[in-house]
N, C-alpha and C positions, 0 to 999 in steps of 0.2 A: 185750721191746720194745726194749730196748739194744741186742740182732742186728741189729733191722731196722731201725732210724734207721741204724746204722753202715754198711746195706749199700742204703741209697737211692741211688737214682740222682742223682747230681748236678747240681742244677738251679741254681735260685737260691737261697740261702743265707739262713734264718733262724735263730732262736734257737730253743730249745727253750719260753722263756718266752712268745713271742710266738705259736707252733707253738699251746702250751695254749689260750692267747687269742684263737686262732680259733676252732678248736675248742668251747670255752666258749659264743661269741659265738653259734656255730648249735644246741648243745644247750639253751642261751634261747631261741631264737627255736624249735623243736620242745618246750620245756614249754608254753612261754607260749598255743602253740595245740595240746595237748593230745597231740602226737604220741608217744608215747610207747613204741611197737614198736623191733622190733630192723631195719627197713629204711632202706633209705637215706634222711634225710634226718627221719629219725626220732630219737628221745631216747638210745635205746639205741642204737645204730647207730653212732655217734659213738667211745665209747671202743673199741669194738670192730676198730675201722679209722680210726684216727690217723693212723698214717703212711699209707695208702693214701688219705687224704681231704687230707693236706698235701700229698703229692707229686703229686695228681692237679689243684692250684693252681697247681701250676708249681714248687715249691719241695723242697727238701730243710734238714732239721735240720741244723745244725752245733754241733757240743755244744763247750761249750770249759773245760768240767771244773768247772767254777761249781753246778752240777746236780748235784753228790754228795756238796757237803759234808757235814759229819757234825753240821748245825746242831742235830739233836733230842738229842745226846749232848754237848752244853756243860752244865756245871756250873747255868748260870741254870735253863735249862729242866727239869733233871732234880730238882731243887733243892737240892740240896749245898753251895751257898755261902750 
């Protein structure tokens, strides 16, 4: 997935977090009415074609490094402190 956000075509510029939250917002709206296939506009359908369903909005990802931290490898979470 990291190949193809970096090699979207440049549109309008969103976040990776916000990208998810659309995303999100229409695989809701395909549970909620049962849609649940791999086509378009369907449940499945969605993670399958991310960046084709972001960039077909008008937008492209801009990743700004925030997205990999190593939050599940801190000491809290793993639980060593």
């Amino acid at each position: 997935m990291l190949s193809k956000i970096l090699s979207m075509e440049k549109k309008k510029p969103i976040s990776f977090e916000v990208a998810i939250n659309l995303i999100a917002e229409e695989q809701n709206k395909a549970f909620a009415t049962g849609q649940m296939g791999s086509n378009f506009g369907q449940y499945s359908w969605y993670p399958n074609n991310f960046v084709k369903f972001i960039s077909n909005l008008g937008y492209h990802i801009e990743l700004t490094g925030d997205e990999f931290e190593t939050y599940m490898l801190t000491d809290k979470l793993i639980g060593t402190t």
